[in-house]
ROTI-57792 format. One line per field, with one value per residue (C-alpha): x, y, z; residue number from 0; residue in three letters. Coordinates in Angstrom, 3 decimals. Layout:
N
px	X|...;
py	Y|...;
pz	Z|...;
n	NUM|...;
res	ALA|...;
//
This chain:
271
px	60.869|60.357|56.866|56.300|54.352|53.108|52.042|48.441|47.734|43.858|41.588|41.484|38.023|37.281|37.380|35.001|32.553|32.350|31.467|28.779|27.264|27.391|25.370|22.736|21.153|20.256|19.599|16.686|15.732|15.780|13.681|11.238|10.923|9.856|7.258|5.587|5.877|4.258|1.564|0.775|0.127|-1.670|-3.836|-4.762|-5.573|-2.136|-0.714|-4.251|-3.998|-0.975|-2.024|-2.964|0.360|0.144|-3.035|-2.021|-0.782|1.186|3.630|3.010|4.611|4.790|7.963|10.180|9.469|10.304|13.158|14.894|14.251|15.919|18.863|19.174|18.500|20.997|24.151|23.158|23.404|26.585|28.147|27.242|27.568|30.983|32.728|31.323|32.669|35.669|34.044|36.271|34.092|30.628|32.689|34.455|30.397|29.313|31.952|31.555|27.624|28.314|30.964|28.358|25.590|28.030|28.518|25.014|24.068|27.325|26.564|22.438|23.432|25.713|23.095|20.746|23.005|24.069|20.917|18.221|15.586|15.236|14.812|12.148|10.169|11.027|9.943|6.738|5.466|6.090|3.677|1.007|0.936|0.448|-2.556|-4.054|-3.844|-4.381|-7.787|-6.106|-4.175|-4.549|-1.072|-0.186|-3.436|-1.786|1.601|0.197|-2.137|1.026|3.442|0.281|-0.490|3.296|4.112|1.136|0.705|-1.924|-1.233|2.065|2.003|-1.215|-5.001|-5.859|-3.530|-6.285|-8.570|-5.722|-8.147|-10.669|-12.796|-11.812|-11.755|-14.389|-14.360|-16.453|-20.017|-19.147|-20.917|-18.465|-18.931|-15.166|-16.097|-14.447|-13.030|-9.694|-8.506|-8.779|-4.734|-4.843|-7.622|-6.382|-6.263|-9.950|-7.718|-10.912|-10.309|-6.579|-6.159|-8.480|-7.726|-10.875|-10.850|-13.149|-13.048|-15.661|-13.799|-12.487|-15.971|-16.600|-14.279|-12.692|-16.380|-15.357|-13.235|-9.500|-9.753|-12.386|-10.015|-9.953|-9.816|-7.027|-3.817|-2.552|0.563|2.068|3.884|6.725|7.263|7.124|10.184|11.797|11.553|12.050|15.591|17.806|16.507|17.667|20.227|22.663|20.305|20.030|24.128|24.569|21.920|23.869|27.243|26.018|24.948|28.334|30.072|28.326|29.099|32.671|32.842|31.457|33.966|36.822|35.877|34.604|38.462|40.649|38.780|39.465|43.129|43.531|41.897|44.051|47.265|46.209|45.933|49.274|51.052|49.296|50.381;
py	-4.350|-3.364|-3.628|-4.024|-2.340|-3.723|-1.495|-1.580|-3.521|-2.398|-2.746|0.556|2.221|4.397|1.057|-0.547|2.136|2.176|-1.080|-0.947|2.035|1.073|-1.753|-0.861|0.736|-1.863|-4.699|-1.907|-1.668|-5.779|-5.843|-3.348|-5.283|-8.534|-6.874|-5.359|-8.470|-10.300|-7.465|-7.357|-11.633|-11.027|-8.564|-11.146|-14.049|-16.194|-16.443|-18.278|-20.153|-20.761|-23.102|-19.529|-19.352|-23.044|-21.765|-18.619|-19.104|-15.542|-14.113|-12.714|-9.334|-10.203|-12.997|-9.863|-7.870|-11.073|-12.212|-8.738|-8.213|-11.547|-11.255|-7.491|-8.313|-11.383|-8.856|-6.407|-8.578|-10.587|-6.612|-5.058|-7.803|-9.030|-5.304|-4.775|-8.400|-8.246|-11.749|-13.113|-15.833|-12.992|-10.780|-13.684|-14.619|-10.687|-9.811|-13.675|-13.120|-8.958|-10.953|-13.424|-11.655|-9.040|-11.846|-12.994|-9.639|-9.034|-12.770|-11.615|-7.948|-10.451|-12.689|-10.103|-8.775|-11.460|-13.848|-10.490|-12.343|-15.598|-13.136|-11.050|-14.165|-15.079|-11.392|-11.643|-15.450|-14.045|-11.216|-13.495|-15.862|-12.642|-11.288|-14.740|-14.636|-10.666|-11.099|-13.688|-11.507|-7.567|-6.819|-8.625|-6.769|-3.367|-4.389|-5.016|-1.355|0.807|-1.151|-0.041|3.378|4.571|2.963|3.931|0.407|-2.021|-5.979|-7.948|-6.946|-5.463|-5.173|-8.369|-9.887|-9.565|-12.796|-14.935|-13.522|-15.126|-12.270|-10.054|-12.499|-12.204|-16.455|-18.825|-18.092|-16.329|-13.446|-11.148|-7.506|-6.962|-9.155|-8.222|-5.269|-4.307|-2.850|1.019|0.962|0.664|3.535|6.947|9.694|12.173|15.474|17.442|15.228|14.983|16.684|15.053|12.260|10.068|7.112|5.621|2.282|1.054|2.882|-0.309|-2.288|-3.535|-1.477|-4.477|-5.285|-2.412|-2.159|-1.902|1.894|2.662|1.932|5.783|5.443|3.027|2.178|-0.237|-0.531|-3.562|-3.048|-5.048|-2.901|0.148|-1.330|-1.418|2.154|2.951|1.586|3.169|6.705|5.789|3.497|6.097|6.058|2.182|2.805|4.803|3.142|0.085|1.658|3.069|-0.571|-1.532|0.440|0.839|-3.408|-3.005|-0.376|-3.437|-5.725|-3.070|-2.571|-6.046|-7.154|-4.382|-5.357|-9.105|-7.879|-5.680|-8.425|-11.120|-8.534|-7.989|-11.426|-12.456|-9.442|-10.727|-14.251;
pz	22.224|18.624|16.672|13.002|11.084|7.315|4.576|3.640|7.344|5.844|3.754|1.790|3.323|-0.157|-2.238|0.499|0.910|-2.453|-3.347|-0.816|-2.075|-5.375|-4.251|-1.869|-4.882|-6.563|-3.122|-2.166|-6.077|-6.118|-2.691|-4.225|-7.361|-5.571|-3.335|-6.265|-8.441|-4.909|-4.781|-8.151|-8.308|-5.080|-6.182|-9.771|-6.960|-7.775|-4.668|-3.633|-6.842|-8.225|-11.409|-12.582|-13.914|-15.997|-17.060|-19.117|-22.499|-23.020|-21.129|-17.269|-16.977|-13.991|-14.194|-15.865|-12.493|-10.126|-12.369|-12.746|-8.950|-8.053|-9.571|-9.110|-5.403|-4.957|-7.220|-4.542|-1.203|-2.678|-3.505|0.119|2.472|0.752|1.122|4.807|5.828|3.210|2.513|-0.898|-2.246|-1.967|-3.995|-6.522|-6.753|-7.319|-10.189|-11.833|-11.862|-13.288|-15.380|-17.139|-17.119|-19.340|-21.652|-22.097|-23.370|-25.521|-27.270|-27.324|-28.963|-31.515|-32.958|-33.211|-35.235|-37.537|-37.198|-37.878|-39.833|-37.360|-34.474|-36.555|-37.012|-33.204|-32.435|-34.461|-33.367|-29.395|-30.296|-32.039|-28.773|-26.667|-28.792|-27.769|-24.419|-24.289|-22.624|-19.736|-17.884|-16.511|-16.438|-20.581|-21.513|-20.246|-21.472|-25.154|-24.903|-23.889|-26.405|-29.410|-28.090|-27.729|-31.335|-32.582|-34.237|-34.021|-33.856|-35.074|-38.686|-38.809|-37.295|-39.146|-36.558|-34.038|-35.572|-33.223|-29.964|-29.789|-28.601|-31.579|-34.192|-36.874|-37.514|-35.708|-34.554|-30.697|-29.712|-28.080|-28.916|-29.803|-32.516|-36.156|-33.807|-32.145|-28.745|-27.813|-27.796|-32.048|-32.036|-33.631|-31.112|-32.282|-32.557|-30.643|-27.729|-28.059|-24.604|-22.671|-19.960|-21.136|-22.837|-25.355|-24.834|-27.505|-30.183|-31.801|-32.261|-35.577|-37.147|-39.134|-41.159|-43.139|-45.957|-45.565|-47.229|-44.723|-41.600|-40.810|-37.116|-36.749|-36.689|-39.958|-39.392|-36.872|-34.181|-35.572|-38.477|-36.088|-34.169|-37.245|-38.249|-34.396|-34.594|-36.902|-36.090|-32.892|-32.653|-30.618|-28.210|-28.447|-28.452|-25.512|-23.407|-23.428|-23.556|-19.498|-18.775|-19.578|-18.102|-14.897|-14.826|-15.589|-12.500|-10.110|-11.624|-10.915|-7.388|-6.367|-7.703|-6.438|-3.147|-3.290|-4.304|-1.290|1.347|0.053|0.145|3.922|4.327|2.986|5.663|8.364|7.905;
n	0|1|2|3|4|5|6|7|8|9|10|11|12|13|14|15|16|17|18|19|20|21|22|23|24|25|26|27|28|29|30|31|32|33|34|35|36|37|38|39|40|41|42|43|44|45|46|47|48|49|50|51|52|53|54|55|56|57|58|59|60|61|62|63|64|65|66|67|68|69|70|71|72|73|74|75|76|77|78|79|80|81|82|83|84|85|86|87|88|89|90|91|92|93|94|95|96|97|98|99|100|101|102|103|104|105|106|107|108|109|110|111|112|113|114|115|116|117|118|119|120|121|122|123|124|125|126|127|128|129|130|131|132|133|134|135|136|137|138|139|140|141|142|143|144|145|146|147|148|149|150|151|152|153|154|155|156|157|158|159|160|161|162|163|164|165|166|167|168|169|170|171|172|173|174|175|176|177|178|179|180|181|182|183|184|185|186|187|188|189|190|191|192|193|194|195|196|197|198|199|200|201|202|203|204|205|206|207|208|209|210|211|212|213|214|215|216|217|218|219|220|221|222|223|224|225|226|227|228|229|230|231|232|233|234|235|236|237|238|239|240|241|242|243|244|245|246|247|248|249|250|251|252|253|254|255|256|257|258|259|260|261|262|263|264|265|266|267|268|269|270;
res	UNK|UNK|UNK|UNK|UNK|UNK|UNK|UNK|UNK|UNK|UNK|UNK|UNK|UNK|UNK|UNK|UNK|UNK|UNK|UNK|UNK|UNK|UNK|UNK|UNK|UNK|UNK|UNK|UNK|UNK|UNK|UNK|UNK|UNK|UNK|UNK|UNK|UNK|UNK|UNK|UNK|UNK|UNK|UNK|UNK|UNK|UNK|UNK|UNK|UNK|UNK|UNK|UNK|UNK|UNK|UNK|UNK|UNK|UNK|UNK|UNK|UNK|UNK|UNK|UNK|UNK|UNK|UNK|UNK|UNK|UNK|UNK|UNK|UNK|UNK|UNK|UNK|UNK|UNK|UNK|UNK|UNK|UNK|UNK|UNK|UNK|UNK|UNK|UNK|UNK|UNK|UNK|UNK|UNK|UNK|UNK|UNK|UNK|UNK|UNK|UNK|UNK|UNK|UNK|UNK|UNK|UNK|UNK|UNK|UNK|UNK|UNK|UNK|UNK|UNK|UNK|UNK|UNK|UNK|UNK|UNK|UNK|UNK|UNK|UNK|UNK|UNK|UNK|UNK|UNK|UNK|UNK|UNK|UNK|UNK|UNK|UNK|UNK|UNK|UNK|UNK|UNK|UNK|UNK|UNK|UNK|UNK|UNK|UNK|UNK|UNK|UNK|UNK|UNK|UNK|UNK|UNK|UNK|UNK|UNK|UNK|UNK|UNK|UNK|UNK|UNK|UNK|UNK|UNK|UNK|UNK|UNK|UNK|UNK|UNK|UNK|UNK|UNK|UNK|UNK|UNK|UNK|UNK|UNK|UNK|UNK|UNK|UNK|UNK|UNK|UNK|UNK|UNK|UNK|UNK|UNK|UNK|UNK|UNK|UNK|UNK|UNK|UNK|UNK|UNK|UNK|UNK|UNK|UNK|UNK|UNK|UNK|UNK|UNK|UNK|UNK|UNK|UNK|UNK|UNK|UNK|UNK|UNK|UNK|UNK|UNK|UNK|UNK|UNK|UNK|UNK|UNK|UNK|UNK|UNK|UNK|UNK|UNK|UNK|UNK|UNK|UNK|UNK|UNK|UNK|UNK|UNK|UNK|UNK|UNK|UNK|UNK|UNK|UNK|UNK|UNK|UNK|UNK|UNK|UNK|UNK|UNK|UNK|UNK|UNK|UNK|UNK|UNK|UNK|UNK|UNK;
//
């Protein structure tokens, strides 16, 4: 009796040990993002309440984390369980999703590019919302301190921008202390207390009642025009950053498709 054997009877083991390492990485990072976005809108009450999301009129940090964690976590279950079952249409689904989501941020990078003053204004208008609604959610409230501390800027264009909240703006006839003020974040760091971990919190009351000359203690330019002399000091940084992205999805792609090619090839010998 004679027996036949085909070439490449397998699926090569380095190509599918590969893919699932490459993404197990990123199913655990997805899972961990979701639990943290979960714990973080338990901890503000929404899971108890959830018209606490209608409700806020800037953005939730939040989403980003649940959003980024979804789709991280979904590329990383298609990716592992499609190499350990050699499953075709898990992997078609992981390098189509790698394959789009490629696109969307090639077209994004694109009209940045050629449409620069319509996504300033876009840019700008997003912040202005956000300084509204600073005061309606923990997590925007850190998100807008950290963006003004790191950038040393303070507001959209500049500390004026700070009459859209209603708690800082010097119109109307409320009584909040922040009045005619501005957060600690657009406070100028007191060079005798440069080193120390506290944080004065009150530093920003009534600092807009003075003059414009007298605005020692503060921050005057916007955070938008800080962005802008951000980037081209470091747009090789900008460059290389998403250079890795790119290539890191065009790695997926490569194995997710030499693995559909070899699973189909040992399909084809076995029939």
């Amino acid at each position: 009796m004679h027996y036949y054997r085909y070439e490449s009877a397998e699926v090569s083991c380095c190509f599918k040990y590969l893919m699932f390492s490459y993404n197990i990485i990123f199913w655990l990072a997805g899972a961990a993002f979701i639990a943290i976005g979960f714990w973080a809108w338990s901890e503000k009450g929404v899971l108890l309440d959830l018209t606490q999301v209608t409700r806020m009129h800037g953005l939730d940090p939040v989403w980003m984390v649940l959003v980024v964690g979804a789709i991280t976590f979904i590329l990383g279950f298609a990716g592992c369980v499609g190499a350990l079952r050699e499953n075709i249409c898990l992997l078609k689904f992981f390098s189509g999703l790698i394959g789009f989501i490629f696109f969307l941020e090639l077209t994004a990078a694109v009209l940045v590019v050629v449409f620069q003053g319509q996504v300033r204004d876009w840019i700008n208008d997003f912040f202005l919302n956000n300084i509204k609604a600073y005061r309606d959610d923990i997590d925007l409230q850190n998100l807008i301190d950290s963006l003004q501390r790191l950038n040393q800027c303070c507001g959209a264009q500049e500390p004026n921008d700070w009459d859209r909240n209603v708690y800082f703006s010097c119109n109307g006839t409320h009584r909040s202390r922040e009045k005619c003020g501005v957060p600690f974040s657009c406070c100028r760091k007191d060079p005798a207390v440069r080193h120390t971990v506290l944080i004065n919190t009150q530093c920003g009351y009534d600092v807009r009642l003075k003059s414009q000359d007298d605005w020692m203690d503060i921050y005057t330019k916007g955070c938008i025009p800080a962005l802008e002399d951000w980037l081209p000091g470091n747009m090789y940084t900008v460059a290389i950053v998403f250079i890795v992205i790119s290539l890191l999805q065009m790695v997926g792609i490569y194995l997710a498709r030499t693995l559909i090619a070899e699973i189909e090839k040992v399909k084809f010998n076995f029939h």
